[in-house]
PyMOL CGO cylinders between C-alpha atoms (Angstrom):
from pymol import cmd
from pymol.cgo import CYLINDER

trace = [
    CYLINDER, -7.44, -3.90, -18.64, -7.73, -2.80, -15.31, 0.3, 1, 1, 1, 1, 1, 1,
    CYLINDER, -7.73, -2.80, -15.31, -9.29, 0.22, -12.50, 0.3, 1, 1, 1, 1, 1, 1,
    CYLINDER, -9.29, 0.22, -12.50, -8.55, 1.73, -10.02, 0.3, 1, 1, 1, 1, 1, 1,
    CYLINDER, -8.55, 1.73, -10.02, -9.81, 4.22, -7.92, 0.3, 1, 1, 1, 1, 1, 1,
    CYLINDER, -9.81, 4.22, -7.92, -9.07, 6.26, -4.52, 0.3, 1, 1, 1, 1, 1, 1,
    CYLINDER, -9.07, 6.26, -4.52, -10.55, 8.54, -2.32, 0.3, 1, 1, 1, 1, 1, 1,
    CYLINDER, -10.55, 8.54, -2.32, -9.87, 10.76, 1.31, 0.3, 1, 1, 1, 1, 1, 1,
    CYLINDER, -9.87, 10.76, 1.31, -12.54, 10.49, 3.83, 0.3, 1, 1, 1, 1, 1, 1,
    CYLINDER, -12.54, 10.49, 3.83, -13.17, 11.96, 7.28, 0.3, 1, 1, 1, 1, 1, 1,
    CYLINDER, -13.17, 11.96, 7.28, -11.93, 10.10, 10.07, 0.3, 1, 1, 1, 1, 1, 1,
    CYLINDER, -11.93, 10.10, 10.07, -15.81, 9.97, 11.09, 0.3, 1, 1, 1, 1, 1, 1,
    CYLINDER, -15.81, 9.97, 11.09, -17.60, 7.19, 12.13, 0.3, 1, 1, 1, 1, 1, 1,
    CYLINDER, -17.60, 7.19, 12.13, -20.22, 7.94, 9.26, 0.3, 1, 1, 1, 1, 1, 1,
    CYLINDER, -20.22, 7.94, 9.26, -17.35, 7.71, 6.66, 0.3, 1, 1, 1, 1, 1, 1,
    CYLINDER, -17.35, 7.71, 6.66, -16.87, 3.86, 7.12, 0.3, 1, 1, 1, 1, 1, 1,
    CYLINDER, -16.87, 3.86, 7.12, -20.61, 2.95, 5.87, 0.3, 1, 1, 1, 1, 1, 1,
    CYLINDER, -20.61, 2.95, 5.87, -20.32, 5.38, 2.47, 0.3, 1, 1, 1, 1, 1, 1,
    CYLINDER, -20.32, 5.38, 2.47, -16.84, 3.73, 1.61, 0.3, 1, 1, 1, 1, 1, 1,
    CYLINDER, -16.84, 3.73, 1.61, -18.57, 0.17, 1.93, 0.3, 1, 1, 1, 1, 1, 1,
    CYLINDER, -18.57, 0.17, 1.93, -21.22, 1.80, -0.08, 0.3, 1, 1, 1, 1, 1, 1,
    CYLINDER, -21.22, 1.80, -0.08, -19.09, 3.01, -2.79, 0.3, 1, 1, 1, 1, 1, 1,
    CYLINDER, -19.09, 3.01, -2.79, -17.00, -0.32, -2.72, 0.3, 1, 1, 1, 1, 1, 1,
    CYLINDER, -17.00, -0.32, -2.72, -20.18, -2.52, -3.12, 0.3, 1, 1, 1, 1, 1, 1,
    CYLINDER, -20.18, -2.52, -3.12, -21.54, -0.10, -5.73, 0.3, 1, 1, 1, 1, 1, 1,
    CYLINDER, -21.54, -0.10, -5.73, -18.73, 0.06, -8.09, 0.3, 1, 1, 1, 1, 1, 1,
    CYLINDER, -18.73, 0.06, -8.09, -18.13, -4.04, -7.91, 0.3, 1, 1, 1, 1, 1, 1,
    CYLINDER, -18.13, -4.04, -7.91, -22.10, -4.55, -8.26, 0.3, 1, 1, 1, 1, 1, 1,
    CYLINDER, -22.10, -4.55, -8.26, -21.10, -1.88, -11.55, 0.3, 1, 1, 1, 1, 1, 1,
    CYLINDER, -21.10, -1.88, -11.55, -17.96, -3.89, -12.95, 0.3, 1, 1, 1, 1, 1, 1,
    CYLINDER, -17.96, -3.89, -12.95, -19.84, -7.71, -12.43, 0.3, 1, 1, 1, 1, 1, 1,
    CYLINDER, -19.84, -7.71, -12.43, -17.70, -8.88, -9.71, 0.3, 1, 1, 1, 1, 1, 1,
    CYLINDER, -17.70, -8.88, -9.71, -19.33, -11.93, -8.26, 0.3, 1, 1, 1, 1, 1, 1,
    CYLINDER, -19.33, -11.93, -8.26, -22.06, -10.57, -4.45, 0.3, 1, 1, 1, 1, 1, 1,
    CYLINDER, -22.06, -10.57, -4.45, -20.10, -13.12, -2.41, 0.3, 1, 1, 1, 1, 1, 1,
    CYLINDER, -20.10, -13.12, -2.41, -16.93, -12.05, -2.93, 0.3, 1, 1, 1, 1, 1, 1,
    CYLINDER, -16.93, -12.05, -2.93, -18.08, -8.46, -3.02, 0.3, 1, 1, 1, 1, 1, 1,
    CYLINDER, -18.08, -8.46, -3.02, -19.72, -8.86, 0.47, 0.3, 1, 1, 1, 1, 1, 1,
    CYLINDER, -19.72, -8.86, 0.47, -16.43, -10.35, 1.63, 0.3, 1, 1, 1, 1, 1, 1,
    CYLINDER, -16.43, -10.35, 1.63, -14.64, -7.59, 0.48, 0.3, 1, 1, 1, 1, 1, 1,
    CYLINDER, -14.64, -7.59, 0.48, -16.75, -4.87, 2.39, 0.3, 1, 1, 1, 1, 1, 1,
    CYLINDER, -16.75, -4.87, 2.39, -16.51, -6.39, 5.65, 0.3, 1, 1, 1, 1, 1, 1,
    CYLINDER, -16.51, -6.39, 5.65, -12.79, -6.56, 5.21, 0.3, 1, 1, 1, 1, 1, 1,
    CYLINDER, -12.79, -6.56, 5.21, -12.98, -2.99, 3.83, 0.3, 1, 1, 1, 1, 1, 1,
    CYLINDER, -12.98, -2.99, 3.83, -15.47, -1.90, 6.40, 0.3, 1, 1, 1, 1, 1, 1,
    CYLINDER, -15.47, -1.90, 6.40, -13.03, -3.57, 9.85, 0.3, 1, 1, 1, 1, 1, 1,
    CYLINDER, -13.03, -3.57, 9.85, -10.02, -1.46, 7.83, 0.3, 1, 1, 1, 1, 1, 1,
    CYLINDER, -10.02, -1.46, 7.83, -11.90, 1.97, 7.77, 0.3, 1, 1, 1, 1, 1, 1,
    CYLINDER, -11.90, 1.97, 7.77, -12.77, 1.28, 11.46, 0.3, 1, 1, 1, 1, 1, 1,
    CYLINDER, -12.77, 1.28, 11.46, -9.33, 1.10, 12.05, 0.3, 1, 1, 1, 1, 1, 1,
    CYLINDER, -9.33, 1.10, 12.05, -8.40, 3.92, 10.84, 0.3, 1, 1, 1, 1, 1, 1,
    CYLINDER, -8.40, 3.92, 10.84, -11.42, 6.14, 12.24, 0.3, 1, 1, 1, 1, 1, 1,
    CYLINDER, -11.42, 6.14, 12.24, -10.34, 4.92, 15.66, 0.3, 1, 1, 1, 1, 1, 1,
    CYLINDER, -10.34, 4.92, 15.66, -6.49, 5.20, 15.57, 0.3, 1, 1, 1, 1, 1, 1,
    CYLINDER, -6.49, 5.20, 15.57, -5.48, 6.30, 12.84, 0.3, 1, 1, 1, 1, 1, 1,
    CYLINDER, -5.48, 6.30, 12.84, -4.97, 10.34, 13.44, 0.3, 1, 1, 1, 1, 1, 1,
    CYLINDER, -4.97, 10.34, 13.44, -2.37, 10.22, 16.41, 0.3, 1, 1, 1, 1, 1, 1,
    CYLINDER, -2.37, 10.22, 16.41, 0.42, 11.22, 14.93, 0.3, 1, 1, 1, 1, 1, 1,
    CYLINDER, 0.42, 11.22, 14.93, 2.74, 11.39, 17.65, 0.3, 1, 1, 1, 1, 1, 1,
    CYLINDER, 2.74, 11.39, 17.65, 3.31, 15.01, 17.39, 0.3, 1, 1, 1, 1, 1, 1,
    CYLINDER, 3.31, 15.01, 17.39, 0.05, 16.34, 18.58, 0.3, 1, 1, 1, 1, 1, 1,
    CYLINDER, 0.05, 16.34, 18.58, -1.22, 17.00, 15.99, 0.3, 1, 1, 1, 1, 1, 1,
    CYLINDER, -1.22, 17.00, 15.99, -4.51, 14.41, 14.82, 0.3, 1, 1, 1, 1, 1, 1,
    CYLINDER, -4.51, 14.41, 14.82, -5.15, 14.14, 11.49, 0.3, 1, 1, 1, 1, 1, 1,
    CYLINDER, -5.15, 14.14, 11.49, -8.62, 14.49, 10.17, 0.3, 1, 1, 1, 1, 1, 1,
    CYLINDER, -8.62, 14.49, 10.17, -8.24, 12.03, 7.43, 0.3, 1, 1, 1, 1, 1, 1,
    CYLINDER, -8.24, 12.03, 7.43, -7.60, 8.62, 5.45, 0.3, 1, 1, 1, 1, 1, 1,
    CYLINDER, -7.60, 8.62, 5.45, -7.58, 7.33, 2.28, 0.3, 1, 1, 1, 1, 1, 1,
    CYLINDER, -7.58, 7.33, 2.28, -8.89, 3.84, 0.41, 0.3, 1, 1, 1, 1, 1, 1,
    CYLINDER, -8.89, 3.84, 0.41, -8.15, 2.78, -2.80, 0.3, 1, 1, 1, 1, 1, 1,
    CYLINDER, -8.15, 2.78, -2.80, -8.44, 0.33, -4.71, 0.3, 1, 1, 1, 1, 1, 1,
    CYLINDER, -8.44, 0.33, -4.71, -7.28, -2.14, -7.79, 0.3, 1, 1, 1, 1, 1, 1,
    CYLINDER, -7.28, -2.14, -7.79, -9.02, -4.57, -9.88, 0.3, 1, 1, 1, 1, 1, 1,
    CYLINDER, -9.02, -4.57, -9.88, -6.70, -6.19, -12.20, 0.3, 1, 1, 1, 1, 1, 1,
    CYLINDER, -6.70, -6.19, -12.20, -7.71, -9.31, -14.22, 0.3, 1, 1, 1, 1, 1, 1,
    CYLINDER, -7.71, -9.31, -14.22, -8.55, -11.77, -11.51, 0.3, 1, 1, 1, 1, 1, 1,
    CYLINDER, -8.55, -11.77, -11.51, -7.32, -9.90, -7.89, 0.3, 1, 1, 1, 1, 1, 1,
    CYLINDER, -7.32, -9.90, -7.89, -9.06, -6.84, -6.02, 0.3, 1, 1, 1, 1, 1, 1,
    CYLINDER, -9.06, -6.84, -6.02, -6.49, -5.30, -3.73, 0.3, 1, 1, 1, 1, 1, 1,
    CYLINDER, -6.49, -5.30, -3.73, -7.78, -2.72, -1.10, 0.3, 1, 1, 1, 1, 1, 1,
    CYLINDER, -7.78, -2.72, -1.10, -5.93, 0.14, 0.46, 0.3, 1, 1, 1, 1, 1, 1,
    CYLINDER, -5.93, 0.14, 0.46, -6.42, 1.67, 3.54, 0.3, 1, 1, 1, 1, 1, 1,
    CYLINDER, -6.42, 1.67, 3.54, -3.68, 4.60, 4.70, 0.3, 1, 1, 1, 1, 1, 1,
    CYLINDER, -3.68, 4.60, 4.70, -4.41, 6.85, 7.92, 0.3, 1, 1, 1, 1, 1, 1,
    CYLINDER, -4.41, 6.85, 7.92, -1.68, 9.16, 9.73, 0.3, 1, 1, 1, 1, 1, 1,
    CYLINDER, -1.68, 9.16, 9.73, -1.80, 6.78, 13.01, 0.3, 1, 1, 1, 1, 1, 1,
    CYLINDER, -1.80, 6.78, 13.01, 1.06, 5.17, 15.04, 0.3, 1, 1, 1, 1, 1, 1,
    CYLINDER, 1.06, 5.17, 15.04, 1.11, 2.32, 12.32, 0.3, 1, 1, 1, 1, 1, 1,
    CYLINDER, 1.11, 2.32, 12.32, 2.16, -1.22, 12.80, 0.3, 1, 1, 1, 1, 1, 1,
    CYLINDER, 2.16, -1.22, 12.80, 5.10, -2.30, 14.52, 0.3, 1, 1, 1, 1, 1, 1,
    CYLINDER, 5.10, -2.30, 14.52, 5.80, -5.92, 12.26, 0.3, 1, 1, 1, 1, 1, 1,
    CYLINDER, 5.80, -5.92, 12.26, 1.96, -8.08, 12.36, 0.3, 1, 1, 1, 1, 1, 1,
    CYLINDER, 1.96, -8.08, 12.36, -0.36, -7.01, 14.89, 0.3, 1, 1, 1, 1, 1, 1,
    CYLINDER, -0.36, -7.01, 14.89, -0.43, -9.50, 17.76, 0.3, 1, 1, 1, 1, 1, 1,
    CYLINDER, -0.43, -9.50, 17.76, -3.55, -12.16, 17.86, 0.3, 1, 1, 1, 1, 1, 1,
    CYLINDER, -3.55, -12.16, 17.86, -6.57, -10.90, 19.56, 0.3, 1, 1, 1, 1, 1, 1,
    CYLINDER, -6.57, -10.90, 19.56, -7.70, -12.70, 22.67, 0.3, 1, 1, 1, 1, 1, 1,
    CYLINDER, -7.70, -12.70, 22.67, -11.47, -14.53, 21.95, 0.3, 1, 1, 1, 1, 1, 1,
    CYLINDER, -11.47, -14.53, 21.95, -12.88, -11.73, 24.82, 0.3, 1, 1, 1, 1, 1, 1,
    CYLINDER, -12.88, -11.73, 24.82, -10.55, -8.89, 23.68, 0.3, 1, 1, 1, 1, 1, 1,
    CYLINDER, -10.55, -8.89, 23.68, -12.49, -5.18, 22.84, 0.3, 1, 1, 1, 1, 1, 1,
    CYLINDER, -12.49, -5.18, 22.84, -9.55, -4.64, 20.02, 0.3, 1, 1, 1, 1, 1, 1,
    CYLINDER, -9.55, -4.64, 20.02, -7.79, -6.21, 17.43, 0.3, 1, 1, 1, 1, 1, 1,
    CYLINDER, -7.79, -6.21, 17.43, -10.89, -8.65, 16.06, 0.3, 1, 1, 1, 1, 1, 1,
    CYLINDER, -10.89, -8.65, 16.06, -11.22, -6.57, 13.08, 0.3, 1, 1, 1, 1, 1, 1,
    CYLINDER, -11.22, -6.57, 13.08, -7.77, -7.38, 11.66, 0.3, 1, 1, 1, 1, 1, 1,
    CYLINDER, -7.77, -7.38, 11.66, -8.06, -11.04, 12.30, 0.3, 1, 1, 1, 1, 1, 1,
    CYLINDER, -8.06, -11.04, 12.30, -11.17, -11.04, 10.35, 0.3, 1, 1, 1, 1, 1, 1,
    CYLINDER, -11.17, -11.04, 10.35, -9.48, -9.05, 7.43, 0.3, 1, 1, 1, 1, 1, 1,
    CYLINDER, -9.48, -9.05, 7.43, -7.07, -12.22, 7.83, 0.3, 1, 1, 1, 1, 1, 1,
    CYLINDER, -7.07, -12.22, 7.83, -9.48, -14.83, 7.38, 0.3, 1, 1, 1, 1, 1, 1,
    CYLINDER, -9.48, -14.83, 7.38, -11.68, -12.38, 4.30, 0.3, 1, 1, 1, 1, 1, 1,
    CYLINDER, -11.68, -12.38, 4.30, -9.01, -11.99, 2.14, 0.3, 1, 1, 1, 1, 1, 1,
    CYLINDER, -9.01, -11.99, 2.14, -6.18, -14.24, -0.10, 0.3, 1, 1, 1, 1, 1, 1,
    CYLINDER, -6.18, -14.24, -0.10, -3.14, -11.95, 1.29, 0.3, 1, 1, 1, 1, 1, 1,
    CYLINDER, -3.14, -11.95, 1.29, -3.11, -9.28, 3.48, 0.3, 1, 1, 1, 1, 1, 1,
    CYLINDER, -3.11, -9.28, 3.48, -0.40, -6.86, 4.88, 0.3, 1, 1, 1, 1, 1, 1,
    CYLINDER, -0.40, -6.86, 4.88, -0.06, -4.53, 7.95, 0.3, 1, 1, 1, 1, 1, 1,
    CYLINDER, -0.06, -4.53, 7.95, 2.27, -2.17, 7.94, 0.3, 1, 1, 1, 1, 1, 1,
    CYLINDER, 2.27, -2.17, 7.94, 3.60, 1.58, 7.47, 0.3, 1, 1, 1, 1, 1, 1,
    CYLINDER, 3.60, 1.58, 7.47, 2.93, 4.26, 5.04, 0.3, 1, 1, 1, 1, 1, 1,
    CYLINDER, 2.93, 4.26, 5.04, 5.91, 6.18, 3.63, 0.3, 1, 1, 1, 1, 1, 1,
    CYLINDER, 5.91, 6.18, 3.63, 4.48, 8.74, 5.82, 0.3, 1, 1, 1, 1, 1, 1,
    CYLINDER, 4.48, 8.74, 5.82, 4.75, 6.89, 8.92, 0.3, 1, 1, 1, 1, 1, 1,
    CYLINDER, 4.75, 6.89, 8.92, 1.03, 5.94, 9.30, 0.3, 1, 1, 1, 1, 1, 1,
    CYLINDER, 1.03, 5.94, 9.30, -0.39, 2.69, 9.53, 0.3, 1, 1, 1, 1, 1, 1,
    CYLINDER, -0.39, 2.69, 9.53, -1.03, 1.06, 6.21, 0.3, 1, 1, 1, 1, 1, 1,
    CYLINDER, -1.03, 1.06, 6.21, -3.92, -1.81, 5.87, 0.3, 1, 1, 1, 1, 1, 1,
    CYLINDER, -3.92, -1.81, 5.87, -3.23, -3.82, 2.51, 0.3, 1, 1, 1, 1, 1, 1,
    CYLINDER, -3.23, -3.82, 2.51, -5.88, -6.92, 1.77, 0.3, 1, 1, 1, 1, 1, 1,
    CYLINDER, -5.88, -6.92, 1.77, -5.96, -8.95, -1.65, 0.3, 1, 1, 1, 1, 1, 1,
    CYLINDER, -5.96, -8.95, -1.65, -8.23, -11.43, -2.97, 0.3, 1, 1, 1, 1, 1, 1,
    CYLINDER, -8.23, -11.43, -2.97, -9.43, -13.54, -6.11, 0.3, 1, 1, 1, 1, 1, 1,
    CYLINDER, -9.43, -13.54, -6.11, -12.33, -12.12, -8.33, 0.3, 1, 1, 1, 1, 1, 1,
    CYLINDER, -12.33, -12.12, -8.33, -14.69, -14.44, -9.24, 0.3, 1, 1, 1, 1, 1, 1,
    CYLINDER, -14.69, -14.44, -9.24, -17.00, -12.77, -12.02, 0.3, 1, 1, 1, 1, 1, 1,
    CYLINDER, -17.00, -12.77, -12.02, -20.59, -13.12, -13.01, 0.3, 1, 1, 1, 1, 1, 1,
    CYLINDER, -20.59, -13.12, -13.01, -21.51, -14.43, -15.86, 0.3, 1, 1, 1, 1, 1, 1,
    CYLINDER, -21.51, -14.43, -15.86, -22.75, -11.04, -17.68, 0.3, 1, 1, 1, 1, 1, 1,
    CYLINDER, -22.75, -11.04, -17.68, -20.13, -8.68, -16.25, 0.3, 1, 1, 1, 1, 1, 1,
    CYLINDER, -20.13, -8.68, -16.25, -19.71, -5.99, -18.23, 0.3, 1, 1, 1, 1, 1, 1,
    CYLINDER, -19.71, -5.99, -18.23, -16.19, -5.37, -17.48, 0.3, 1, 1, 1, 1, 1, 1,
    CYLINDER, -16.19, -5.37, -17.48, -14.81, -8.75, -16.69, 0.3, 1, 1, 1, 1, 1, 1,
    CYLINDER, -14.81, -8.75, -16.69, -11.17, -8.09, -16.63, 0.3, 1, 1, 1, 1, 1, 1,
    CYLINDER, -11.17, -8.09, -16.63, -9.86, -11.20, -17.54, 0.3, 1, 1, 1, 1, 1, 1,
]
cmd.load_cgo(trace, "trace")
């Protein structure tokens, strides 16, 4: 068995905290294991930022007002989503510098998750795409395994 779930949020600073709410929340919910729930939410939470921050130049003058998250849980891997309507990635973001104001964020994603991805939407937008391995507690009442 598996879930999934998805949802559009404001490209508002306020947005980022509810969508690390509602990530922690529903993996608290299915018995995923704190650590690797925590893990996940900081990745999740340095993606959102992302996309509040960048993610609505379009290039055509138009901003958009929006992103979207969603997420998998599929026997043993979480994947997380993260979609805006930015400039997207050209190939892997460049490593940040240890004093640079940008770019931290992503490395951290890097070092969070088992696989991660940066790259374009079909849309054109930049496209944030982080797996990792679900370790389960013991009475989790949707272990899907």
């Amino acid at each position: 068995m598996s879930i999934w779930w998805s949802f559009q949020l404001r490209r508002e600073a306020a947005s980022v905290p509810l969508a690390r709410r509602l990530l922690l929340g529903t993996m608290e919910t299915a018995g995923v294991d704190p650590d690797v729930s925590y893990e996940l939410s900081v990745a999740l939470t340095e993606a959102c930022a992302n996309a509040v921050e960048h993610g609505g130049d379009t290039g055509s003058g138009m901003a958009s007002e929006a992103y979207r998250v969603t997420a998998y849980l599929d026997g043993e891997t979480c994947r997380i989503e993260v979609a805006d309507s930015g400039p997207g990635f050209s190939g892997c973001p460049l490593p940040a510098a240890e004093d640079a104001e940008n770019g931290r964020g992503l490395r951290l994603i890097e070092e969070l998750a088992d696989h991660v991805h940066f790259g374009r939407t079909g849309r054109g937008g930049a496209l944030v795409s982080f797996d990792k391995i679900v370790k389960w507690r013991a009475d989790a009442p949707l272990a899907l395994t």
